[in-house]
GUKOLLO-710815 format. One record per residue: residue number from 0; x, y, z negated of N, C-alpha, C in turn. Coordinates in Angstrom, 1 decimal. Each point is the difference from the previous one (the first is absolute). Last residue first. Example, Ala and Ser with C-alpha at 12.3 -4.5 7.8 and 13.67 -1.06 7.14 Angstrom:
BEGIN
1_12.8_-2.2_-7.1_0.9_1.1_0.0_-0.8_1.1_-0.8
0_0.3_-5.7_0.1_-0.9_1.2_0.0_0.9_1.2_0.0
// end
This chain:
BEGIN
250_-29.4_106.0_33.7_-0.7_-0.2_0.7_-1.4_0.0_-0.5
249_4.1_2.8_-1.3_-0.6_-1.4_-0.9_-1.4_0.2_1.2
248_4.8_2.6_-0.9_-1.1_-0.2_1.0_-0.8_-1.3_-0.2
247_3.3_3.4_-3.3_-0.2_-1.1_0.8_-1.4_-0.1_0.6
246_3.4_4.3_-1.3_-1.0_-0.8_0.0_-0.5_-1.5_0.7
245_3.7_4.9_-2.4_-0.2_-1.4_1.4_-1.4_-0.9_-0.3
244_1.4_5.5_-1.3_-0.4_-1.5_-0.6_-0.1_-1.2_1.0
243_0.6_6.3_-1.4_0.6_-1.3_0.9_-0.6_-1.5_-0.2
242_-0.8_6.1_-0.9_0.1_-1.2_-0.3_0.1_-1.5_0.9
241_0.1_6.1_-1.3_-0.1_-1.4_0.6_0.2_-0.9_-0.9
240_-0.9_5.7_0.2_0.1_-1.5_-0.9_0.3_-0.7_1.2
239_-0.6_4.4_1.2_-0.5_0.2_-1.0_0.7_-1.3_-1.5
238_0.7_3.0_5.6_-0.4_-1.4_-0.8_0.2_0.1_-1.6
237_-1.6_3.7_3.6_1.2_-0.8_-0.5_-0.2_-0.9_-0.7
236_-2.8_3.3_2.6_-0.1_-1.5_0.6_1.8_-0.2_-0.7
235_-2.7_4.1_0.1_1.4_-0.2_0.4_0.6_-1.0_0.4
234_-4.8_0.2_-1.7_0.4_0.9_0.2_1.3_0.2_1.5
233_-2.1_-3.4_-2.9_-0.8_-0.1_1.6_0.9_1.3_-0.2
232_3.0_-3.2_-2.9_-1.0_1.5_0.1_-0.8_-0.4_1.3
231_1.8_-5.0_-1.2_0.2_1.3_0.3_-0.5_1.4_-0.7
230_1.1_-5.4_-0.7_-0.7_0.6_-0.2_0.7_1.6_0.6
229_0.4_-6.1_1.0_0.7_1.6_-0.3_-1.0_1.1_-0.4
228_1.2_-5.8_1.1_-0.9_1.2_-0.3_0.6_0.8_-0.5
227_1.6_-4.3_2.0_0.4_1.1_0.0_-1.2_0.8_-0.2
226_0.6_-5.9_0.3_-0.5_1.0_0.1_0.4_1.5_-0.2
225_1.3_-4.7_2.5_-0.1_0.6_-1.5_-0.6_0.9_0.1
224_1.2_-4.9_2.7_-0.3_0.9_-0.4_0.3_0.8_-0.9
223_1.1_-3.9_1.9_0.6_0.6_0.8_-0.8_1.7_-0.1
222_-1.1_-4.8_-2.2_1.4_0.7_-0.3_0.6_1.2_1.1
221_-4.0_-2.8_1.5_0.4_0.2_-1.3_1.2_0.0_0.0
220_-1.9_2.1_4.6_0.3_-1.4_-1.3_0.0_-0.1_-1.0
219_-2.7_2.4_4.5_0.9_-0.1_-0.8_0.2_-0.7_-0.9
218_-2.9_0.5_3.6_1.1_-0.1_0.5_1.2_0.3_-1.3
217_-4.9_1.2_0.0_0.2_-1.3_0.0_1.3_-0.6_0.0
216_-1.3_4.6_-2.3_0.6_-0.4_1.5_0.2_-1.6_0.0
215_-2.6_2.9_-4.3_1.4_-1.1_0.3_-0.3_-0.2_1.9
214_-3.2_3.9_-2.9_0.5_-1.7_0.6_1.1_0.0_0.3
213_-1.7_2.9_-3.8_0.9_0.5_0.9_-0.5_-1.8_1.0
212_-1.9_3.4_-4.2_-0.3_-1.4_0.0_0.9_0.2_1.8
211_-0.2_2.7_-5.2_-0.1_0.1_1.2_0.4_-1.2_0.4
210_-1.4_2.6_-4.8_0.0_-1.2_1.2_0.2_0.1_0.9
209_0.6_2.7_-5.2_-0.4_0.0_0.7_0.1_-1.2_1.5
208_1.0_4.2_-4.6_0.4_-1.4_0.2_-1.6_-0.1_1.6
207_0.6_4.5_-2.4_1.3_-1.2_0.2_0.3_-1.8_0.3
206_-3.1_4.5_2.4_-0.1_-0.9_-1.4_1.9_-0.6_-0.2
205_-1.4_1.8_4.5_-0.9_1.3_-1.2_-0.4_-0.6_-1.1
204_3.8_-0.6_4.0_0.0_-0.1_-0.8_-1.5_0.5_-1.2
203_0.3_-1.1_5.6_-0.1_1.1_-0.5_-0.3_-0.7_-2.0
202_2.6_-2.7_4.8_-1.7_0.4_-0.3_0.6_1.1_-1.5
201_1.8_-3.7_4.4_-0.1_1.4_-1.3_-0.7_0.3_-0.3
200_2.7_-4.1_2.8_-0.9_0.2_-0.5_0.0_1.6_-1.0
199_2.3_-4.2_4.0_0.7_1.2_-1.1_-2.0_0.5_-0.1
198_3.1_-4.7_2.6_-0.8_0.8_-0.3_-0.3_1.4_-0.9
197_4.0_-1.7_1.5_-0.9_-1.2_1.0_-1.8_0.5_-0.1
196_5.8_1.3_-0.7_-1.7_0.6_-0.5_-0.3_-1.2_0.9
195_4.6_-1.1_-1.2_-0.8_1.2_1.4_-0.9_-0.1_-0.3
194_4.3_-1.4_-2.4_-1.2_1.0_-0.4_-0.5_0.6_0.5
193_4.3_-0.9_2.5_-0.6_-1.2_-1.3_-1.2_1.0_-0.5
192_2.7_-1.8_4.9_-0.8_0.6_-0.5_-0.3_-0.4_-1.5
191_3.2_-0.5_5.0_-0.2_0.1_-1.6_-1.1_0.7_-0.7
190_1.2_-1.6_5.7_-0.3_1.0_-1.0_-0.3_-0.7_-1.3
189_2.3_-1.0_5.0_-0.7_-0.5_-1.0_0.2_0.7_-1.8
188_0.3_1.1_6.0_0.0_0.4_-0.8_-0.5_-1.2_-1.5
187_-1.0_0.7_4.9_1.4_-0.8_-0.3_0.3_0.3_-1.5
186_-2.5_4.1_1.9_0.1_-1.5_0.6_1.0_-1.1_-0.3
185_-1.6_4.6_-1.3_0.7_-0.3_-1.2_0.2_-1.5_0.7
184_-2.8_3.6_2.3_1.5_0.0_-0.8_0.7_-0.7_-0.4
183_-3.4_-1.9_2.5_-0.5_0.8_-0.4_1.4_0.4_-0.4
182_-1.5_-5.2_-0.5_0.1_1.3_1.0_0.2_1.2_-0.4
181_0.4_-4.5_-2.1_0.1_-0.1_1.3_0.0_1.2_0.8
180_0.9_-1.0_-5.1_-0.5_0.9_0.2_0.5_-0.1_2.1
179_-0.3_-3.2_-4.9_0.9_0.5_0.8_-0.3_0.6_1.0
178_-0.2_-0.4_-5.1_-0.9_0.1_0.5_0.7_0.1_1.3
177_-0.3_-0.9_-5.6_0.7_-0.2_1.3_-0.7_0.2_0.8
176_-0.5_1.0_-5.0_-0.2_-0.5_0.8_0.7_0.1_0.9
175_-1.9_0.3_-5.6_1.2_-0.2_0.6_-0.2_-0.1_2.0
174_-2.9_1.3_-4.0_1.2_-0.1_0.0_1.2_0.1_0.4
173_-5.3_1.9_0.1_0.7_-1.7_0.6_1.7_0.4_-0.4
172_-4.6_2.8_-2.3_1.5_-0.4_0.7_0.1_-1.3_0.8
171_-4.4_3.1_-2.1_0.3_-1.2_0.3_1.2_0.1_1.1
170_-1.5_4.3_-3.3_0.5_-0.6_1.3_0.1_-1.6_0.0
169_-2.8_4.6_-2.0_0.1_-1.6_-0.4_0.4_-0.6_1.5
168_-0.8_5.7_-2.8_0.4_-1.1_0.7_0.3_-1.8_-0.1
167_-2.6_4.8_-2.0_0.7_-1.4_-0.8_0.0_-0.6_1.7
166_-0.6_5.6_-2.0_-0.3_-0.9_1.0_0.8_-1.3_-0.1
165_-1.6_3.9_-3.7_1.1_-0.3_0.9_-0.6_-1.3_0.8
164_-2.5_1.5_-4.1_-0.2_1.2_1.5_1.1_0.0_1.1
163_1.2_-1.9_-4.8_-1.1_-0.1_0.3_-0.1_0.7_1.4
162_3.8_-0.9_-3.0_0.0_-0.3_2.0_-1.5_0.2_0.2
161_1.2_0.2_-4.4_0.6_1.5_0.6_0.0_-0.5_1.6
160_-1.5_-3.0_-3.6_-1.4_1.1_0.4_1.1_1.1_1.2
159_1.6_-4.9_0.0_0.4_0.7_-1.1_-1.2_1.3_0.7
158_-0.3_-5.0_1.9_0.9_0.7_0.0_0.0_1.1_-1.7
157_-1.8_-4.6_3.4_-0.2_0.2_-1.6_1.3_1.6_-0.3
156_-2.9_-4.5_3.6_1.5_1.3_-0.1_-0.7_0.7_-0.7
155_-1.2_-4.8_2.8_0.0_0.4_-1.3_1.1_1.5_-0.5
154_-0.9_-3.3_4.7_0.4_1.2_-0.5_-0.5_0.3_-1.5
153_-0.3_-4.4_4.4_-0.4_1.0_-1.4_0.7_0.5_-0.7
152_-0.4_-2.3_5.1_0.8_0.1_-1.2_-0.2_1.1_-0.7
151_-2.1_-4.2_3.4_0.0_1.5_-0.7_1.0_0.6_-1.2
150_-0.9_-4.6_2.2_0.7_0.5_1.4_-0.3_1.5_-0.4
149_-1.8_-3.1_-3.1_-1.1_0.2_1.2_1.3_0.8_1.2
148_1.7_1.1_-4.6_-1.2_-1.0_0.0_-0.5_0.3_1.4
147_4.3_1.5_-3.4_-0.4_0.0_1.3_-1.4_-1.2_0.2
146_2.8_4.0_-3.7_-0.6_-1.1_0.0_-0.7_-0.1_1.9
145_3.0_3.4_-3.6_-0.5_-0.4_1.2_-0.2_-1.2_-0.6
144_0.4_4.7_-2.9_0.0_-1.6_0.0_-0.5_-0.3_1.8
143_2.5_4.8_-2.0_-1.1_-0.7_0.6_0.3_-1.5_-0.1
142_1.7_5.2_-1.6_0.5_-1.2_-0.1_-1.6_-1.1_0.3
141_2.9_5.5_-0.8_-1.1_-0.6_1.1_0.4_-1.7_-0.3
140_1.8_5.6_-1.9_0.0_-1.4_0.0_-1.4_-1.2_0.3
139_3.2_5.1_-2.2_-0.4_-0.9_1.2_-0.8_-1.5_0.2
138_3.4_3.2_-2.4_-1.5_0.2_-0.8_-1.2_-0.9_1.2
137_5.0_-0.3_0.6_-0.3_-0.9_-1.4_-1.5_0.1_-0.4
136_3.1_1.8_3.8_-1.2_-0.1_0.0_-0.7_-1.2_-0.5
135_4.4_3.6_0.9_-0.6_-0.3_-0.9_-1.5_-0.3_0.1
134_4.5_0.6_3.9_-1.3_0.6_-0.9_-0.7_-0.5_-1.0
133_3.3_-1.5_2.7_1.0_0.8_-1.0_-1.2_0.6_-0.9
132_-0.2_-2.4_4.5_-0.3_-0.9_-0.8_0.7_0.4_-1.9
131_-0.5_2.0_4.4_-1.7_0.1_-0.6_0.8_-0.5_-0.9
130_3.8_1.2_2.2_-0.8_1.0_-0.8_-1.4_-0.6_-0.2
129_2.2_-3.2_2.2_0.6_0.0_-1.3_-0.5_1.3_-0.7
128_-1.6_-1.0_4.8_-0.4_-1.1_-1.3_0.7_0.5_-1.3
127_1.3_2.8_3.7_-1.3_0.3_-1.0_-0.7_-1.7_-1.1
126_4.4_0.0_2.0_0.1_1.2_-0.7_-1.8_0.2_-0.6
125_1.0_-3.5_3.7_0.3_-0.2_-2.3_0.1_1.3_-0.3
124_-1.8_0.6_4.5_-0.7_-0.7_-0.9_0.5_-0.4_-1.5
123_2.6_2.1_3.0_-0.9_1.1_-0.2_-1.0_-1.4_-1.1
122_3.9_-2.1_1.7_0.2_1.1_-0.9_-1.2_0.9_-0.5
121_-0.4_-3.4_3.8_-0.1_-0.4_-1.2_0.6_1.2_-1.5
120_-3.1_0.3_4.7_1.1_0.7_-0.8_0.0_-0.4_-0.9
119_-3.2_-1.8_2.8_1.4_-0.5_0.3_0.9_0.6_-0.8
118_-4.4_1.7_-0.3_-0.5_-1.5_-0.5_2.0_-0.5_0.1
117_-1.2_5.6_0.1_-0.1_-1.1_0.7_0.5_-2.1_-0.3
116_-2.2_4.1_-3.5_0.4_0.2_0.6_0.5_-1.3_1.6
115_-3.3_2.5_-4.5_0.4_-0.7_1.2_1.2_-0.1_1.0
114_-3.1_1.1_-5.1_1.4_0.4_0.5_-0.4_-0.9_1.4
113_-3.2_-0.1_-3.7_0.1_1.1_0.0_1.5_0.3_0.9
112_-2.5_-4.7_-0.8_-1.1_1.0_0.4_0.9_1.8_0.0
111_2.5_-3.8_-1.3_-1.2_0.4_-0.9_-0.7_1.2_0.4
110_3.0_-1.2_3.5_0.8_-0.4_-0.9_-0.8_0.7_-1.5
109_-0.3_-1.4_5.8_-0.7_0.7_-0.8_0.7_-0.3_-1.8
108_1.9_-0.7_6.2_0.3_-0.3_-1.8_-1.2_0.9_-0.8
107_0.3_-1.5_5.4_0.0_1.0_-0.7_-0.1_-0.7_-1.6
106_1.5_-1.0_5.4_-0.2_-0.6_-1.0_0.3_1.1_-1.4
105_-2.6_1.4_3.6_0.0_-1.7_-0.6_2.1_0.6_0.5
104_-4.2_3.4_-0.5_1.1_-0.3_0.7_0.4_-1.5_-0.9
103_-3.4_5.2_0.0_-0.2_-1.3_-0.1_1.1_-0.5_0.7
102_0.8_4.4_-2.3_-1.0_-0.3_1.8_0.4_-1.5_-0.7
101_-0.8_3.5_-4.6_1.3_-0.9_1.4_-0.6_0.1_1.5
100_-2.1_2.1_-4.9_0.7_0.4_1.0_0.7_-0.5_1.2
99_-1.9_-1.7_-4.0_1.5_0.4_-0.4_0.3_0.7_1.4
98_-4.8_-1.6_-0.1_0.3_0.6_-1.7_1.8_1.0_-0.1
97_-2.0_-2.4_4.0_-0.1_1.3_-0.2_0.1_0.6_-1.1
96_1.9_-4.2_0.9_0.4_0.7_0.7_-1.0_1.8_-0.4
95_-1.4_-4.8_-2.0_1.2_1.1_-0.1_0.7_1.3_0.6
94_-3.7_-2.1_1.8_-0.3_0.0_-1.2_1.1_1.0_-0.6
93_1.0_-2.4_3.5_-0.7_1.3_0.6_-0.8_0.6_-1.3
92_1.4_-4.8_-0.4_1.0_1.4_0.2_-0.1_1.3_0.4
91_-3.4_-3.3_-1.1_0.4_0.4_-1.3_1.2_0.7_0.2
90_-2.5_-1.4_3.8_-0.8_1.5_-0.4_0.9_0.2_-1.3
89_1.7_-4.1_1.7_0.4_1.3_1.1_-0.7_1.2_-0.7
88_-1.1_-4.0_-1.8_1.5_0.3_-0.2_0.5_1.1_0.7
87_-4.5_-2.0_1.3_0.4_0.8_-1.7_0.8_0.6_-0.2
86_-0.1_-2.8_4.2_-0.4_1.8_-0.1_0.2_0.8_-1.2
85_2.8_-4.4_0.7_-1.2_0.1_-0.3_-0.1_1.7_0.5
84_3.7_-4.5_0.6_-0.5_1.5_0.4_-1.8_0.1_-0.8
83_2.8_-4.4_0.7_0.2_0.4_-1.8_-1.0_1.6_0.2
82_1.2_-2.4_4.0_-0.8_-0.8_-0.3_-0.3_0.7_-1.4
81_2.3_2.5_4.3_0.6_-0.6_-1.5_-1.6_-0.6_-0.6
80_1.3_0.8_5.0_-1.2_0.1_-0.6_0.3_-0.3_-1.4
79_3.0_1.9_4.7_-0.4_-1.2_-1.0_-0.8_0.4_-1.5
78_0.4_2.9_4.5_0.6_-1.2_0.3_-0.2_-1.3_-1.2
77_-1.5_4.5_-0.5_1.2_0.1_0.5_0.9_-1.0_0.2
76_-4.5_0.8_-2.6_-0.1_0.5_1.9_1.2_-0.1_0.5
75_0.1_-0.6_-4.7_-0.8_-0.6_0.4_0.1_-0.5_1.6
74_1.6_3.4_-3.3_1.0_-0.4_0.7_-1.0_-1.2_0.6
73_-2.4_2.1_-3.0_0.2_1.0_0.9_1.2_-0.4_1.1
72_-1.7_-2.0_-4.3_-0.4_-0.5_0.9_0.5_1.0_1.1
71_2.5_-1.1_-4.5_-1.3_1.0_0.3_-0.5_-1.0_1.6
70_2.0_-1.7_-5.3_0.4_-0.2_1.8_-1.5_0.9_0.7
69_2.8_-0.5_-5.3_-1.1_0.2_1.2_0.1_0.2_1.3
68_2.6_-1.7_-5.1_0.3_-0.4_1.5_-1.5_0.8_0.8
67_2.4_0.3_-5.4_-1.2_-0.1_1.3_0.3_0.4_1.3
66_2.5_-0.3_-5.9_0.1_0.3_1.9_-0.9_-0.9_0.4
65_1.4_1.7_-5.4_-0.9_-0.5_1.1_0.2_0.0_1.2
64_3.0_0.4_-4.8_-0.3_0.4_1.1_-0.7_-0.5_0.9
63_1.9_0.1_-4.6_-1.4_0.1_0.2_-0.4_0.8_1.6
62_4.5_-3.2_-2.1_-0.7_1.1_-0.3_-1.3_0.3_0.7
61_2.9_-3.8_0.6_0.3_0.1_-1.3_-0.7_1.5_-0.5
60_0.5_-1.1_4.9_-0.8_-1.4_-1.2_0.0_0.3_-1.0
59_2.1_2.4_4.1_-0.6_1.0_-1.3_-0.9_-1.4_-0.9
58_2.6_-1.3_3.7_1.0_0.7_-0.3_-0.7_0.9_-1.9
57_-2.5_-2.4_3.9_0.6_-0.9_-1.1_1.3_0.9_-0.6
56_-3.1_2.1_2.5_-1.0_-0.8_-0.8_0.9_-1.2_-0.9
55_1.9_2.8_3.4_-0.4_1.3_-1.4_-1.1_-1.3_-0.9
54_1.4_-1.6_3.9_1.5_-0.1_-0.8_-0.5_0.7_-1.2
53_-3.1_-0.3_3.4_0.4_-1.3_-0.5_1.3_0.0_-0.9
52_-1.6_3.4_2.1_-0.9_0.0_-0.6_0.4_-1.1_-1.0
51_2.9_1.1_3.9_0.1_0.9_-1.5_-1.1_-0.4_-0.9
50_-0.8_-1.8_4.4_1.6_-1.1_-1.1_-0.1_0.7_-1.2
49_-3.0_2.2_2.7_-0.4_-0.9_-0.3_0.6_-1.0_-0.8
48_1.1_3.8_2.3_-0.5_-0.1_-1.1_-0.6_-0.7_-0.5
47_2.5_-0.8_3.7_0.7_0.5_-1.0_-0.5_0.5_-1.1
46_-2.9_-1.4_3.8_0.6_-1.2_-0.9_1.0_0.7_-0.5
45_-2.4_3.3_2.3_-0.3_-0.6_-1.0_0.5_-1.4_-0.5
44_0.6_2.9_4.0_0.7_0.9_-1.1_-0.4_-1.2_-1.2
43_-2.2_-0.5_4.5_1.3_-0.9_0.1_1.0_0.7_-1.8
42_-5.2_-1.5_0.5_0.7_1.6_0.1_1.9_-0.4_0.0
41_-4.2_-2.9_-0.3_0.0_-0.2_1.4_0.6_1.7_0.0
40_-0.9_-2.5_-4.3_1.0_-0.5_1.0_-0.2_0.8_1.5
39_-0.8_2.5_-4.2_-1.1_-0.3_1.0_1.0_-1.2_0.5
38_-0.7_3.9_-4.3_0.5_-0.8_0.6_-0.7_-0.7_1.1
37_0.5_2.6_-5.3_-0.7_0.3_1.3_0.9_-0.5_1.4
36_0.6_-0.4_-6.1_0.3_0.3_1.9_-1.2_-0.4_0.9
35_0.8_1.3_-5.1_-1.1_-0.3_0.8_0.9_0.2_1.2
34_1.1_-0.7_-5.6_0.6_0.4_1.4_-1.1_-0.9_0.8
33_0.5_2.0_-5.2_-1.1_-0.7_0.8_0.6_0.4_1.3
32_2.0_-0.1_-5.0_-0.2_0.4_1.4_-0.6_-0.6_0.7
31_1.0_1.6_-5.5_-0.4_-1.3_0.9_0.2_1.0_1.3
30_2.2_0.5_-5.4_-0.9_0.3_0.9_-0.3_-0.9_1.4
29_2.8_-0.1_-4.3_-1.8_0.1_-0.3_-0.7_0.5_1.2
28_5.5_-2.5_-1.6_-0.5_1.0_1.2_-2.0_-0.2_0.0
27_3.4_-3.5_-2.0_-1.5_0.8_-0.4_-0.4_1.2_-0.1
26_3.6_-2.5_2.3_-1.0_-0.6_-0.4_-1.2_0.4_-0.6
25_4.6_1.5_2.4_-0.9_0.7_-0.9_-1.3_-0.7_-0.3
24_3.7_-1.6_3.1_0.7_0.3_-1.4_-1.0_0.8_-1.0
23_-0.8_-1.0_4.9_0.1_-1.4_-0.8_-0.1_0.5_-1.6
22_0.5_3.8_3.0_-1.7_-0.4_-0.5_0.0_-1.3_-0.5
21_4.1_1.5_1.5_-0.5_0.7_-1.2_-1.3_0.1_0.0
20_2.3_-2.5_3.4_0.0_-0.5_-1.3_-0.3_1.3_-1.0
19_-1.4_0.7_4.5_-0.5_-1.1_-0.4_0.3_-0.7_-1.6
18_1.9_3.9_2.1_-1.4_0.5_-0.5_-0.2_-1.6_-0.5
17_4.3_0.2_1.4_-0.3_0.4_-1.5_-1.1_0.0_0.0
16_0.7_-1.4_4.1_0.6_-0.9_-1.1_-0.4_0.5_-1.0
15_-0.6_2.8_3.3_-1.4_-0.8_0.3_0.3_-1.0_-1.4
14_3.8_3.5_0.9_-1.2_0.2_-0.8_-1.2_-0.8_0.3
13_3.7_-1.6_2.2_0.1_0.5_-1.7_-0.9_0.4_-0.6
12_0.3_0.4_4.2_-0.3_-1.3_-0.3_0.0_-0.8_-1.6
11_0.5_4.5_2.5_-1.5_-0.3_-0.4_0.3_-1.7_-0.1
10_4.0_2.0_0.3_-0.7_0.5_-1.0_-1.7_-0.4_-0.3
9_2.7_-1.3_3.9_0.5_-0.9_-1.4_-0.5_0.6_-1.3
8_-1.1_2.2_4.7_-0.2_-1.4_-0.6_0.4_-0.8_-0.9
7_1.7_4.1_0.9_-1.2_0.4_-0.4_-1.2_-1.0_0.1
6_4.9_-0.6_1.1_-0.6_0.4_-1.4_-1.0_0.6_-0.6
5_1.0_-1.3_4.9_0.2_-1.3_-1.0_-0.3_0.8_-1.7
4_0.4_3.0_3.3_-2.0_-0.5_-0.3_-0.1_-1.7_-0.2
3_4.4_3.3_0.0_-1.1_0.4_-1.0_-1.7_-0.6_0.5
2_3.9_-1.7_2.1_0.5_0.2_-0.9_-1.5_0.7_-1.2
1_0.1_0.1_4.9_-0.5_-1.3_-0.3_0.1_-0.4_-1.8
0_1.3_4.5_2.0_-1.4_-0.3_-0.1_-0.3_-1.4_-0.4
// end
């Protein structure tokens, strides 16, 4: 027994290695991924998805892959209060959930609005990152000017007529963070975080081009931002386009 579940560990280790270098090796691989974890520090299952996030964000640099940190509020009441938690973020999993069928659950993976599976399973996750990222979505395409004035950060976005009637997401990231977690599950605990929503924004495509105006969280830096917009179906809610861009914070 010990014999076949060393080799049934050396195999998935192997294959986490290849997925990651045969997405290095295809450069101009046309397709994108939009990875949504769903998340809470105060869920003792979630800092391992949380490292995975951090690894899929530098491991996929070289391709069109997006990852988002949301922090639901519902682990809340359970001794520790995650600061990053929003209600939003919770209705936008429950969101998903009834579109793909699931029960709501941290730490949960969303992979272009159309796959899910658990946020920790690093095999289940590169398998579906690497099937979106095989899809052809050259006809595609979303691209926005930022600009920040007054502690506001402005949206300029400019897409293609075929996203018309699709839904335009606008995430303000934080990058990078630490966090050391006194109570509750995860107590003692000092947590990794990259690309945690801080704020997020939607609204309904019915032109192509177009503004949306987000505030800046006092509490944040320059350089320690970027932006992630995405465009969905309202339908099926799959993702459509993205787009990426760091932004400076200009007082």
């Amino acid at each position: 027994m010990k014999k076949i579940l060393l080799l049934a560990a050396c195999i998935s280790i192997i294959y986490i290695l290849f997925a990651y270098k045969y997405v290095k090796r295809q450069p101009d691989n046309p397709g994108f991924a939009v990875v949504e974890l769903f998340t809470s520090e105060g869920c003792s299952s979630c800092p391992p998805a949380d490292k995975l996030l951090g690894k899929i964000n530098e491991g996929f640099n070289n391709q069109s892959v997006y990852v988002l940190s949301f922090h639901v509020d519902y682990w809340d009441k359970f001794g520790w209060k995650d600061r990053f938690s929003k209600q939003q973020f919770t209705t936008r999993q429950k969101m998903y959930d009834s579109t793909l069928h699931t029960d709501t659950y941290t730490p949960q993976a969303v992979i272009n609005g159309q796959k899910e599976t658990v946020g920790s399973d690093e095999k289940s996750v590169l398998q579906l990152i690497n099937s979106m990222l095989q899809v052809n979505a050259k006809d595609k395409s979303l691209q926005c000017d930022l600009s920040v004035k007054k502690g506001k950060l402005l949206v300029a976005w400019q897409t293609d007529q075929t996203l018309v009637g699709d839904t335009i997401n606008v995430a303000l990231v934080q990058d990078n963070v630490s966090d050391r977690v006194t109570a509750g599950e995860n107590k003692g605990q000092e947590i990794q975080h990259v690309n945690v929503v801080r704020e997020f924004k939607s609204e309904r495509l019915r032109k192509t081009m177009g503004n949306l105006t987000i505030n800046i969280p006092d509490d944040l830096k320059t350089g320690s931002l970027h932006v992630i917009a995405y465009t969905q179906t309202r339908g099926d809610l799959r993702i459509t386009s993205a787009f990426s861009s760091k932004i400076k914070y200009l007082q």
